[in-house]
ROGU-381520 format. One line per 3 residues: their letters; for each residue x, y, z of C-alpha. Coordinates in steps of 0.25 Angstrom, whole numbers, plus 5000, padded with zeros to 4 digits. Last residue first. Example, Ala and Ser with C-alpha at 12.3 -4.5 7.8 and 13.67 -1.06 7.14 Angstrom:
// residues 2
sa> 5055,4996,5029 ~ 5049,4982,5031
This chain:
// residues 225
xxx> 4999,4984,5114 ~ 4992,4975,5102 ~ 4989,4986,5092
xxx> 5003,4990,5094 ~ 5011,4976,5092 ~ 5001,4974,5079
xxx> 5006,4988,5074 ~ 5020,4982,5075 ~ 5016,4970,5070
xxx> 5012,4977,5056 ~ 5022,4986,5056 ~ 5033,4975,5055
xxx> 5022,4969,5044 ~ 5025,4981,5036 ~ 5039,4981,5037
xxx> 5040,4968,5032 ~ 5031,4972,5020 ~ 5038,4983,5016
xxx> 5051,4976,5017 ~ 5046,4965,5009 ~ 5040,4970,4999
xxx> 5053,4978,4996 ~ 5062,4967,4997 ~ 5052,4959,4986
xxx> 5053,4972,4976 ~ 5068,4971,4978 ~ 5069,4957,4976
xxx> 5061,4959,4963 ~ 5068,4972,4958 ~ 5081,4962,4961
xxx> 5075,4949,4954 ~ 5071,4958,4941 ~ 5082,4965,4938
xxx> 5083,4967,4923 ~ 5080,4981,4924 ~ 5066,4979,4917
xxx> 5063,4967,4923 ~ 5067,4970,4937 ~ 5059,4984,4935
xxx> 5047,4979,4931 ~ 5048,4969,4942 ~ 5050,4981,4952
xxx> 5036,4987,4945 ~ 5030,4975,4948 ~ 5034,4974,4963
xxx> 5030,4990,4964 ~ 5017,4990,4958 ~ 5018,4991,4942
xxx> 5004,4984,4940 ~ 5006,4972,4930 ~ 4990,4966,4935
xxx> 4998,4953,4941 ~ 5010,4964,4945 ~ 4997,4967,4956
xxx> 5002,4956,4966 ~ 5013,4966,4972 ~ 5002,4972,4978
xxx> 5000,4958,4987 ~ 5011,4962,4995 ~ 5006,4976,4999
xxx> 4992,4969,5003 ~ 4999,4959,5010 ~ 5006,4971,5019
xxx> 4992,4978,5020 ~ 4987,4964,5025 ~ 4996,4964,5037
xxx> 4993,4980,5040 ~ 4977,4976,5040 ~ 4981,4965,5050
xxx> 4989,4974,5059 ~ 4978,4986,5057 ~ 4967,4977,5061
xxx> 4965,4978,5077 ~ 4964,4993,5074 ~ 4957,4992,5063
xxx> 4944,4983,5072 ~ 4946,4994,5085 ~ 4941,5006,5074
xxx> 4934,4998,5067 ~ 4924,4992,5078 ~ 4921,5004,5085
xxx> 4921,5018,5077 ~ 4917,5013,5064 ~ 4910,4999,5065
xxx> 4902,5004,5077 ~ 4898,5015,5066 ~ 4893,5006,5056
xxx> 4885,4998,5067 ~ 4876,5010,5073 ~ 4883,5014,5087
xxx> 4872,5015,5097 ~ 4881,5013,5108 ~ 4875,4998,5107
xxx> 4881,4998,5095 ~ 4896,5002,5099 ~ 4894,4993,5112
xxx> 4890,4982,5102 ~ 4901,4984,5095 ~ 4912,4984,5102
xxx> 4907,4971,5110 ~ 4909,4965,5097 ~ 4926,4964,5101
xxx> 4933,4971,5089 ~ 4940,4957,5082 ~ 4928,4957,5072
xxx> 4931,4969,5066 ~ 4944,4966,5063 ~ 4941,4953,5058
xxx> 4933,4960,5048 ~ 4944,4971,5044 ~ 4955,4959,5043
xxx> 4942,4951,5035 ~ 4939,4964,5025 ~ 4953,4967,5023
xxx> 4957,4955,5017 ~ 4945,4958,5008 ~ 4948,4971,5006
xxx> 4961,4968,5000 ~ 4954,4961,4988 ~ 4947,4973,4984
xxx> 4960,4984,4987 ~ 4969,4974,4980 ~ 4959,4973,4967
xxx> 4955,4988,4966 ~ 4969,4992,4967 ~ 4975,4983,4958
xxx> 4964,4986,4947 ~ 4967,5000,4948 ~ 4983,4999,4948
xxx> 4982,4991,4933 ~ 4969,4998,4928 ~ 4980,5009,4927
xxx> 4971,5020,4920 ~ 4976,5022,4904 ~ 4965,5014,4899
xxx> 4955,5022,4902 ~ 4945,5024,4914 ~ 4931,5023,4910
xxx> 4925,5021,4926 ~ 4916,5010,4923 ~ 4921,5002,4911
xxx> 4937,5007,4912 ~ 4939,5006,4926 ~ 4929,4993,4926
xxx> 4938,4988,4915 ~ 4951,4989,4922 ~ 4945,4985,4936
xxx> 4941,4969,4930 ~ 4953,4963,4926 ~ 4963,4969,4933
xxx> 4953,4966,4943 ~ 4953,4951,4940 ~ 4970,4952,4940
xxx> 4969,4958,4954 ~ 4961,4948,4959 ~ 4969,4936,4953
xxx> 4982,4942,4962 ~ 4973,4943,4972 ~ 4972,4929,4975
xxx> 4955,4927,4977 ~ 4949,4920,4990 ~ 4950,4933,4999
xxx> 4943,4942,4988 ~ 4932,4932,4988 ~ 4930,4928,5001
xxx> 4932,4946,5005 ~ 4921,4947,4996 ~ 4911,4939,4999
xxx> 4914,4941,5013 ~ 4910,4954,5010 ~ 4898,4952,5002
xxx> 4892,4941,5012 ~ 4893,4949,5023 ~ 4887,4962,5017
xxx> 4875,4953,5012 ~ 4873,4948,5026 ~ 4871,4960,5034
xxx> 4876,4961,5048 ~ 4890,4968,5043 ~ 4904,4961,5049
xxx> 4905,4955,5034 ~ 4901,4970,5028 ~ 4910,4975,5038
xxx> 4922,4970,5033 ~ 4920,4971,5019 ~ 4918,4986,5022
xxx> 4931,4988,5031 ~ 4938,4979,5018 ~ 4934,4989,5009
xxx> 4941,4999,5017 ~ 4954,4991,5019 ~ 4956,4986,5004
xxx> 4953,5001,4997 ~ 4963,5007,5009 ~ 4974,4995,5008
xxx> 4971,4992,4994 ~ 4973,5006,4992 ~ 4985,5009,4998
xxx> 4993,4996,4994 ~ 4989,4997,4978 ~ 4995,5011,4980
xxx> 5006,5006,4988 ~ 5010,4997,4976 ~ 5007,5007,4965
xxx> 5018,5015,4971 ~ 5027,5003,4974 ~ 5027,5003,4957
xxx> 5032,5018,4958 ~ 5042,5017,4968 ~ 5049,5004,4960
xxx> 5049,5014,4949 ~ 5057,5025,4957 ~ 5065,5012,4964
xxx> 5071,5006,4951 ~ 5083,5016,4950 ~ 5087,5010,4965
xxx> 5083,4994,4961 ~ 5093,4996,4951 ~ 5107,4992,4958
xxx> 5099,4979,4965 ~ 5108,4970,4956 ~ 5106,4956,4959
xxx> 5116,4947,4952 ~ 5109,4936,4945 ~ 5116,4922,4945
């Protein structure tokens, strides 16, 4: 039977730091990337014109359908040889990190896109039409009116998916990026104690996350008061 001996986890810690490192930069700018791209998906499904419609729910059908673990192997794939074709960087850049941020911060906005659309469509129409019949053009209605109140009524649900986001990061050791649960895997294998740097990789998801969702209804108690 193995003994667990957690005696290494403290020397382990500086490493660990710079694998959750990679983690929250994956995390902020899918978040950011995800959020805004998904304001504009958004409204292209709310917008009047067909095409727009059509292209975004296009999108959000076919990012929604696909596991992300096989779309961040296709842009594994794909972003290294753009990077290299269009933009001519060499070989030493991390096509690793860049890859995994274009691919969360794609599919994220299709998740995004419906939270921001039902958003939208929660705000009462009478909103709306009082801003247009104000004289309100409809890009401006949508600035100062409807998004305003629409976010407001989102936070709780954009938080939620913030915490599957920082879950799904983990997914990236498909593409052999040090994030932190890769790089406490390293460790294990290197020290010999795999099962503890494991478990202690899975506490710390955990806690993170159980402390974000606390956060989560405690905002949901605020907005509803």
């Amino acid at each position: 039977m193995h003994r667990l001996d957690w005696s290494g986890i403290p020397a382990a810690l500086p490493t660990l730091w710079l694998g959750a490192l990679i983690t929250l930069k994956i995390l902020a700018v899918a978040l950011v990337a995800g959020m805004a791209l998904g304001t504009v998906l958004a409204l292209m499904r709310l917008a009047p014109l067909r095409p727009l419609q059509w292209f975004a729910r296009a999108y959000v059908t076919t990012f929604r359908s696909i596991p992300l673990v096989m779309v961040l192997l296709w842009f594994y794939l794909i972003v290294p040889q753009v990077l290299q074709a269009v933009l001519g960087l060499s070989g030493a850049f991390d096509t690793r990190l860049a890859s995994a941020l274009v691919a969360f911060s794609l599919f994220e906005a299709a998740y995004y896109a419906e939270i921001i659309r039902a958003g939208i469509q929660a705000v009462p129409r009478a909103q709306a039409n009082a801003a247009l019949a104000l004289g309100l053009p409809y890009t401006q209605t949508m600035r100062y009116v409807i998004l305003p109140q629409a976010f407001r009524a989102m936070v709780p649900l954009l938080m939620t998916q913030a915490i599957v986001l920082f879950q799904d990061t983990s997914l990236v050791y498909v593409i052999s990026l040090a994030d932190f649960f890769r790089t406490a895997t390293n460790v294990g294998d290197r020290d010999g104690t795999s099962i503890e740097m494991t478990l202690f990789a899975g506490a710390t998801y955990f806690v993170i996350c159980a402390l974000a969702s606390a956060s989560v209804r405690y905002f949901q108690r605020r907005v509803a008061i």
